[in-house]
N, C-alpha and C positions, 0 to 999 in steps of 0.2 A: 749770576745767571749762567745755565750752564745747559748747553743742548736746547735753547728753546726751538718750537716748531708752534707754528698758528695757522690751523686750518678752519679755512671758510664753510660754513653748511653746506654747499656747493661741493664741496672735496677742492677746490682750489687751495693751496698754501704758502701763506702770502711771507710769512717768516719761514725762514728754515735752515736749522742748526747755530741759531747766534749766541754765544757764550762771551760774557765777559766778567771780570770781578769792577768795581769800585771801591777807591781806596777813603777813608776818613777823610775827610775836609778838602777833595780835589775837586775840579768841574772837570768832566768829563761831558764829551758833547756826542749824538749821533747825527750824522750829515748826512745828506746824497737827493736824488731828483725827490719830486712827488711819488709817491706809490713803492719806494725803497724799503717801506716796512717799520721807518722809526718811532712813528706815533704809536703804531700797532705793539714793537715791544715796548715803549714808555707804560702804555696801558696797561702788558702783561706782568709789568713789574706793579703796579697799581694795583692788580686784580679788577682790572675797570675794561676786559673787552668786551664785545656787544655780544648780547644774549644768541647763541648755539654758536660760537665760535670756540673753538678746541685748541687750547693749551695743552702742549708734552714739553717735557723739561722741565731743571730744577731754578725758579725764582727764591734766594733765601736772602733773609736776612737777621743780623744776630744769632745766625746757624741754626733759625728754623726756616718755613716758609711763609711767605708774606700774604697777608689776608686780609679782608676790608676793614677786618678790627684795627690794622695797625693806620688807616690811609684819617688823617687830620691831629695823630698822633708821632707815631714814627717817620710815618713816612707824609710828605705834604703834595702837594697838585698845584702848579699854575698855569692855567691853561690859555688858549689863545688869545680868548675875547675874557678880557677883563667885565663887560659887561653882564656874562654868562655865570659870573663866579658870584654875583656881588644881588644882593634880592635889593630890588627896587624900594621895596617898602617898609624899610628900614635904615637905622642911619649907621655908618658904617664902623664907628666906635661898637655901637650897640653889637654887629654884627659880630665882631673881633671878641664881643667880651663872650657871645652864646658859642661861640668855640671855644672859648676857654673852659666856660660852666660844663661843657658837655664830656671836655677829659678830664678837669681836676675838680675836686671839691671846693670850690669858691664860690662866696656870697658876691650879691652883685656888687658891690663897691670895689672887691679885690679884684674881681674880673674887669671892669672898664678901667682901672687904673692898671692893668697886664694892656689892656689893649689900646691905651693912652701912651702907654710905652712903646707898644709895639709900632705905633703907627708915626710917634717921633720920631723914634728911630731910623724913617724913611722919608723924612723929612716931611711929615703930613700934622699940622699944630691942631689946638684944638678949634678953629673955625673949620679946616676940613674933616678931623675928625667927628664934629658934631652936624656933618651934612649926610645927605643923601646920596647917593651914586651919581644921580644925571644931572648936579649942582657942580660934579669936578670935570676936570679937563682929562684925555683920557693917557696924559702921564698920570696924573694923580690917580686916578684908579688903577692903573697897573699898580701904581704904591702900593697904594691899598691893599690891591691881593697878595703882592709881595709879605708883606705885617701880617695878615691872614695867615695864609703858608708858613710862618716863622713863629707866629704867636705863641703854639706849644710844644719848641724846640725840636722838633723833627730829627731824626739823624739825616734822611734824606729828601728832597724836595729834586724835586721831575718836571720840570717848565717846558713844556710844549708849545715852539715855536710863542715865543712871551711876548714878544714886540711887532707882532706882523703888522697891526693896526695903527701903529706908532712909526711917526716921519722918522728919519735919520739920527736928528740932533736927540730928540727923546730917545730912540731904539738905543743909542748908545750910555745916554744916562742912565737909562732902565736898566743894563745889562750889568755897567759897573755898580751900580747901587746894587743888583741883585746877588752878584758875585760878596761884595763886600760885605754884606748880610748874612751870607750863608759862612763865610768866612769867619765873622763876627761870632756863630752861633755854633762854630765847628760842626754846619752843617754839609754834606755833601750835595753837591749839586752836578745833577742828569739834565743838561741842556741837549734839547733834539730843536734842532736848524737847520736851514738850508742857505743861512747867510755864512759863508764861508771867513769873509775878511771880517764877521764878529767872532767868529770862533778863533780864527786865527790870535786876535787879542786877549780873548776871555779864558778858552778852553786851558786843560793842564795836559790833558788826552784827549785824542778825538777817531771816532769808530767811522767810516764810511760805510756805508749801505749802497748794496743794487741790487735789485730782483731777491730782494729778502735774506741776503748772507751780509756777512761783513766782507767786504773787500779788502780791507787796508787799516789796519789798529794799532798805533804805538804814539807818544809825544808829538803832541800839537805842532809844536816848530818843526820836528824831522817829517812828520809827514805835510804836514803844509809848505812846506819849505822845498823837500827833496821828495817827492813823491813817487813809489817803483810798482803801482799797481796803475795800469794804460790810464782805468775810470777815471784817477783820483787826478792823473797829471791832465786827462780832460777836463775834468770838473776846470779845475784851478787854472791852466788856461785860457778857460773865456769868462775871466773875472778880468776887469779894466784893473789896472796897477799904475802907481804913479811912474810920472815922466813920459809915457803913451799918449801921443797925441789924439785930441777927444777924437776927431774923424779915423781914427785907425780901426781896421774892421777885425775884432779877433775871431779868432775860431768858435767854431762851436760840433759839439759832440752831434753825430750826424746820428737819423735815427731816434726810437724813442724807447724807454725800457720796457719790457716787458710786463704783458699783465699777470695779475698773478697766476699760477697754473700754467702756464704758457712756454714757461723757458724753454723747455724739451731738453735734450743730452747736450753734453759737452757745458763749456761756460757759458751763462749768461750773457755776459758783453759780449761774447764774440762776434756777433751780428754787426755790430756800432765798433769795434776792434780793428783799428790800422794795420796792427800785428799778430792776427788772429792767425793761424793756420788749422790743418786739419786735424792736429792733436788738442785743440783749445776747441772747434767743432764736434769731437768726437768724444770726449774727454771730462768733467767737471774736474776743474781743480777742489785739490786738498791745500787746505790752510797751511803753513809755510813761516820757518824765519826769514826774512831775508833784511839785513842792514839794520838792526835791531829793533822789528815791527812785525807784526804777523803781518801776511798778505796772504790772498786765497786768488792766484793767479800762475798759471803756468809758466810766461815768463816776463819777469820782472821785469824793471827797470836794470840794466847791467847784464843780464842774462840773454841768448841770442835765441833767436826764435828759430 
């Protein structure tokens, strides 16, 4: 992905200029508030924005560009609500096997035995394989979509926010089963979240988002860990941590991001920016190395304002 921009019918532009590559078999993840722009490029990577929205930039994959020919084939969708994914009135083997019939040339025996596999493979036998959606629990239907998604080998799969609906204990089962899956299948996987401390376990790389740029992109651990973009060290500390006693009050990012259209000159954050000055007011920053990570911040972590 390279230069993307997505503009609203409105002329509002809700993404603007986020480039990244993904490598073979890594999870890479996009993070940041609500309205940061990640669903919106998951989407553009999809070819799934909503009708009169305007994509500029280059989405490729396999060194062309990606297009709805490739999305239940090359590339796969798990989207928030497992429920949305999954048709009522049908049983969910069944459903597994008419995505197989529709990319490859298989009789229906060869297809429900692809999707008997697929759906073992997630740990779903065949009593929930031979049920309907609103007969499982809604770990077992995230499964489900999971096996869905993987069924016809994907290089890529794009899980938009996959667990919101899911308590804790499941959020995290779902995540390492999804990882291990796409691992399994030398699939890549494009996790966009706003749970930080899952990304922090699961991700390989992870991209921050605010007001539609990337803020801060290099390995998971150095930027979760050591963060030099203000947003990213906000973000992360008003996340509880162990040994924090539960009553302790932590920070929080003052302020709220901006809508889209809205930023005006200079940085983004600057507004919500403890270290802001009038060259970060006056100024957009340009993307930047700094401590082996791009960052698009005037002054870093380390660097004096």
């Amino acid at each position: 992905m390279n230069g993307l921009r997505i503009r609203f019918p409105d002329g509002d532009e809700a993404v603007r200029g986020v480039s990244f590559d993904l490598a073979a078999g890594e999870v890479f993840a996009l993070v940041g508030e609500s309205g940061a722009g990640k669903s919106l490029t998951a989407r553009a990577l999809l070819g799934m924005v909503p009708r009169g929205v305007t994509v500029r930039g280059r989405v490729l994959l396999d060194g062309g560009p990606v297009t709805r020919a490739h999305l239940g084939r090359r590339v796969a969708w798990i989207p928030q609500d497992a429920v949305s994914a999954l048709s009522p009135v049908h049983r969910v083997e069944d459903q597994l096997a008419f995505a197989v019939r529709a990319v490859a040339r298989a009789g229906r025996r060869e297809a429900l035995s692809a999707a008997r596999g697929a759906l073992a493979a997630v740990g779903l036998g065949p009593e929930a394989a031979g049920a309907y959606p609103h007969a499982l629990s809604g770990g077992m239907r995230q499964r489900a979509v999971i096996a869905l998604a993987l069924v016809n080998g994907p290089a890529l799969v794009v899980a938009d926010e996959p667990t919101t609906a899911l308590d804790p204990e499941r959020r995290e089962q779902v995540l390492a089963l999804l990882r291990e899956r796409c691992a399994a299948a030398g699939a890549t996987l494009l996790l966009v979240s706003h749970d930080l401390t899952a990304v922090r376990r699961h991700a390989d790389r992870v991209a921050v988002m605010y007001a539609g740029r990337i803020t801060e992109l290099g390995g998971a651990e150095p930027v979760l860990e050591r963060p030099v973009a203000p947003y990213t060290r906000g973000l992360l500390a008003s996340l509880p941590r162990p040994g924090v006693p539960r009553r302790t009050r932590l920070p929080v990012l003052a302020g709220s991001p901006p809508a889209p259209g809205t930023a005006g000159a200079g940085c983004g954050f600057a507004p919500r920016c403890p270290g802001a000055d009038d060259l970060c007011r006056r100024e957009e920053p340009a993307l930047r190395t700094v401590d082996g990570r791009a960052v698009v911040c005037h002054h870093p972590s380390g660097e004096a304002a």
